[in-house]
N, C-alpha and C positions, 0 to 999 in steps of 0.2 A: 504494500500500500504506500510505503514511500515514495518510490517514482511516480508513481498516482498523485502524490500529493507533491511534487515537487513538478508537475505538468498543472497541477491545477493551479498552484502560487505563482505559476509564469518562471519555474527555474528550471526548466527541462531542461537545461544546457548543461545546470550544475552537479556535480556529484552530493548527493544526498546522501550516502554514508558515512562525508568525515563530519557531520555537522554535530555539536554537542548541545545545541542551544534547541531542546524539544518543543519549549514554548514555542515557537515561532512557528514550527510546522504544524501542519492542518490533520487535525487528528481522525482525517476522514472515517477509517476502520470504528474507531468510539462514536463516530454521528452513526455511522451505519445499527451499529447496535442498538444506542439509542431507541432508532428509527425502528426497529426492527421490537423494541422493548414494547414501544408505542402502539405498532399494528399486534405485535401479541395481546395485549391488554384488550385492544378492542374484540380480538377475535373471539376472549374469554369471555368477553360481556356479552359479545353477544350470543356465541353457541348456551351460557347460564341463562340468559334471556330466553333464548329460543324454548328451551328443555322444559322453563319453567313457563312457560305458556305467556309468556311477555309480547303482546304485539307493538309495532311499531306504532305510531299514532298514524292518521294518514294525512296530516295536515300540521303542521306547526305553523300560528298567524304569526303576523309583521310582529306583533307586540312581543310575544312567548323572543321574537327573535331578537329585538332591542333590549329584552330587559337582561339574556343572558350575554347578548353581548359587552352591554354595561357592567356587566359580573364577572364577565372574561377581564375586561379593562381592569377593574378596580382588584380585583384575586389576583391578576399577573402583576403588577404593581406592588400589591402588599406583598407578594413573595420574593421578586425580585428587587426590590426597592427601598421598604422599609425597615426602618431601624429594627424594630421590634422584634423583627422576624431576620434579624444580622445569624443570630444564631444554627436556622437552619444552613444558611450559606457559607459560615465559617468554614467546614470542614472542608469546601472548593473552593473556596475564593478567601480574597484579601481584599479589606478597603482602600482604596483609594483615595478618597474625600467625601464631606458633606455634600448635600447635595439640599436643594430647599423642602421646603415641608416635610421635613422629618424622613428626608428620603436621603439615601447612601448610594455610592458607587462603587461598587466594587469591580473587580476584575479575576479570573479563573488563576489559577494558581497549580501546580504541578504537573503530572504527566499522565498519560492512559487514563483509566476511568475517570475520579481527579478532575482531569484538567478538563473532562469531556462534559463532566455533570456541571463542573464550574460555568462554562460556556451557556451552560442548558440555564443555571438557578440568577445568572447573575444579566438576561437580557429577557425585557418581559415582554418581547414580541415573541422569543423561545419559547417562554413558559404557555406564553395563549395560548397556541394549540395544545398544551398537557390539559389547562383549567378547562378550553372549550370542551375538549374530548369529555371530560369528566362530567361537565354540563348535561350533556347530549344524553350522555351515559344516564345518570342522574333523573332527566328529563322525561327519558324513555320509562324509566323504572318508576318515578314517583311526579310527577310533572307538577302536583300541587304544593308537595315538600319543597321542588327545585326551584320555581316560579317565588317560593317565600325567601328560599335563602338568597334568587337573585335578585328580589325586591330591597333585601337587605343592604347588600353591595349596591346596587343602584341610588339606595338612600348615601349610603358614605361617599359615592361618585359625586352626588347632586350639593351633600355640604361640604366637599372637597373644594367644588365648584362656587358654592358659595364663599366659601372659605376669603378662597382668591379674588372674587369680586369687591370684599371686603375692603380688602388689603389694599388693591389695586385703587380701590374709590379714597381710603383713608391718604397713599400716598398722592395721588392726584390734588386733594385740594390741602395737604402740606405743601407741596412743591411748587 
């Protein structure tokens, strides 16, 4: 998977096994897993689905689709992003700086799995399709449970959103 990932980073030219510095390469073979972590889960869901008599809905409306996708947003954020939740990310990553509203930066930190999950906990456009899957997942199985808890997220979305309006009005007429 080397030369794989040393055609994909645009170093095809270079030799890729003196290199010591793993950070820098593309841990393709770890996405692949990842990836492959991702379609297993769902395929569990759904043959557990299937077995237990779980139909699919045959319709999810525009709303059902906004309010989890507001819960994708605000879930991928809190897991990638927040302080509070620095904890689960430690073990892959390292901070880098503050960042505003109680939000961190981190960045992935070591080699092979590591460096791969780091990639995955510390970008919250990565985590949205784990949160969305999970949604859907969720959705499928209890849609009146999923719809409350993505009501909930939606609500921290909307005072997040207030939050900043606040803020942004209180600096406007100091400045």
């Amino acid at each position: 998977m080397t030369a794989d990932a040393a055609r994909y980073e645009g170093r095809a030219d270079e030799r890729t096994d003196d290199r010591t510095d793993d950070q820098e390469q593309v841990p393709l073979g770890g996405y692949a897993a990842l990836a492959a972590t991702f379609t297993a889960g769902a395929a569990v869901f759904a043959g557990l689905a299937r077995r237990r008599g779980v139909r699919l809905p045959d319709e999810v409306p525009p709303w059902d689709v906004a309010l989890m996708g507001t819960a994708t947003y605000k879930a991928s954020r809190l897991l990638s992003r927040d302080k509070i939740t620095s904890f689960v990310r430690a073990p892959f990553t390292r901070r880098t700086s503050d960042a505003l509203a109680g939000e961190v930066l981190d960045e992935p930190r070591g080699t092979g799995v590591r460096r791969v999950v780091g990639d995955l906990v510390s970008c919250p456009f990565c985590v949205s399709v784990w949160v969305a899957g999970a949604l859907v997942g969720s959705y499928v199985w209890s849609p009146r449970a999923t719809r409350l808890a993505c009501a909930g997220l939606g609500a921290v979305t909307l005072a997040d959103w207030l939050q900043y309006a606040w803020t942004w009005t209180q600096q406007s007429t100091e400045g």
